[in-house]
C-alpha positions as CSV (number, residue, x, y, z in Angstrom):
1,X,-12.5,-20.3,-29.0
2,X,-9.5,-22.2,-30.7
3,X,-5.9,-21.7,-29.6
4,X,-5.2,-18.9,-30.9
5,X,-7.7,-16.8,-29.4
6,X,-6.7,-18.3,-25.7
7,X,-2.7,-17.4,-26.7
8,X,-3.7,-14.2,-27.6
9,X,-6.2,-13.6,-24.2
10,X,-3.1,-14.9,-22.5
11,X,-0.7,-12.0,-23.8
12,X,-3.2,-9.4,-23.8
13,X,-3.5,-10.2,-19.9
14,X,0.4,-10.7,-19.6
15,X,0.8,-7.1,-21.1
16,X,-1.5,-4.8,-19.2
17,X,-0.2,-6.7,-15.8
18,X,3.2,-5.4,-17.1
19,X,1.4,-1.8,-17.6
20,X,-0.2,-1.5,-14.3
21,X,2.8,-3.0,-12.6
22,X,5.8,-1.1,-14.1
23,X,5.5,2.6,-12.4
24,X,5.1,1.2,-9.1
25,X,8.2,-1.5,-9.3
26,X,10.5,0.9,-11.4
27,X,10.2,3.7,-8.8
28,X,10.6,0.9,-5.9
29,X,13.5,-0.6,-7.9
30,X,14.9,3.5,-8.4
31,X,14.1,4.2,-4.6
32,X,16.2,1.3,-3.7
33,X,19.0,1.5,-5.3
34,X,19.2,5.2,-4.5
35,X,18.5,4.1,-0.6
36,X,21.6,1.2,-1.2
37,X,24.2,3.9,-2.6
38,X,23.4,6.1,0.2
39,X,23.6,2.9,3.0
40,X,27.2,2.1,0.9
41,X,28.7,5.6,1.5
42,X,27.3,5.9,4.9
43,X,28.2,2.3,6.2
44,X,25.0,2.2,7.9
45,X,23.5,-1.4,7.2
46,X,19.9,-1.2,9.2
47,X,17.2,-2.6,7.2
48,X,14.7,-0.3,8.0
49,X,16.4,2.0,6.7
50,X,16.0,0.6,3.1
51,X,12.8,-0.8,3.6
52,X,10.9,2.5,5.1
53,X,11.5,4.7,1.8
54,X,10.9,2.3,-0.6
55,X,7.2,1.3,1.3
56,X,6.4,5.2,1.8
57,X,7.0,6.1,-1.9
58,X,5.9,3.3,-3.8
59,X,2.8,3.8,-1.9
60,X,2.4,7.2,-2.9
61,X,3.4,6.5,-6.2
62,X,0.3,4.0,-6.5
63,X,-2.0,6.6,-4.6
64,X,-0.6,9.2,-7.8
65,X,-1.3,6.6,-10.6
66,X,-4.7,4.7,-9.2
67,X,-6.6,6.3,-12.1
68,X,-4.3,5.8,-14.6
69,X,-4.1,2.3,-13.2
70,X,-8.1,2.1,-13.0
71,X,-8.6,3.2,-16.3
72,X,-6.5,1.2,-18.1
73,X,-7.8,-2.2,-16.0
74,X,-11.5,-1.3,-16.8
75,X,-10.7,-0.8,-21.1
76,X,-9.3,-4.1,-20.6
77,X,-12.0,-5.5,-18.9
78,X,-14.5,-3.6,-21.2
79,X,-12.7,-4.9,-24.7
80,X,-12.9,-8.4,-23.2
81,X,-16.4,-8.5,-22.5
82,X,-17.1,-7.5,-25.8
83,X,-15.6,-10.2,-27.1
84,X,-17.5,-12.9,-25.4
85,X,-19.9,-12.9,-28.1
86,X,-17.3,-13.7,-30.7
87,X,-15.5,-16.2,-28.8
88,X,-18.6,-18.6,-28.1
């Protein structure tokens, strides 16, 4: 395996960690600033209040996308293993 190879294993990785990670932290990021605007109009500054939602549905949201998540984890895993023989 020469540089290359190890740059390109390197952004491979980088890119499906970005995948698998984006739906939950976008809808966590949406939650919260949704959950802020509403703690700005209403003055109420508790922060379990803002904390609470953005646990609950980014929970759900993970429980809603596990086999997408799954899925796209094990390809990886599977294109990766086939390239061991290449690589040695």
């Amino acid at each position: 395996m020469d540089a290359q190879d190890a740059v390109e294993l390197g952004r491979e990785a980088v890119m499906i960690f970005l995948l698998i990670g984006a739906p939950v932290l976008a809808v966590g990021m949406l939650v919260g600033l949704l959950v802020g605007l509403i703690q700005a109009l209403t003055q109420i500054q508790e922060q379990t209040v803002a904390f609470v939602p953005k646990l609950v549905v980014m929970v759900l949201v993970l429980t809603l996308t596990m086999p997408w998540l799954l899925d796209q984890m094990m390809q990886y895993t599977a294109e990766l293993i086939e390239r061991i023989p290449e690589n040695l």
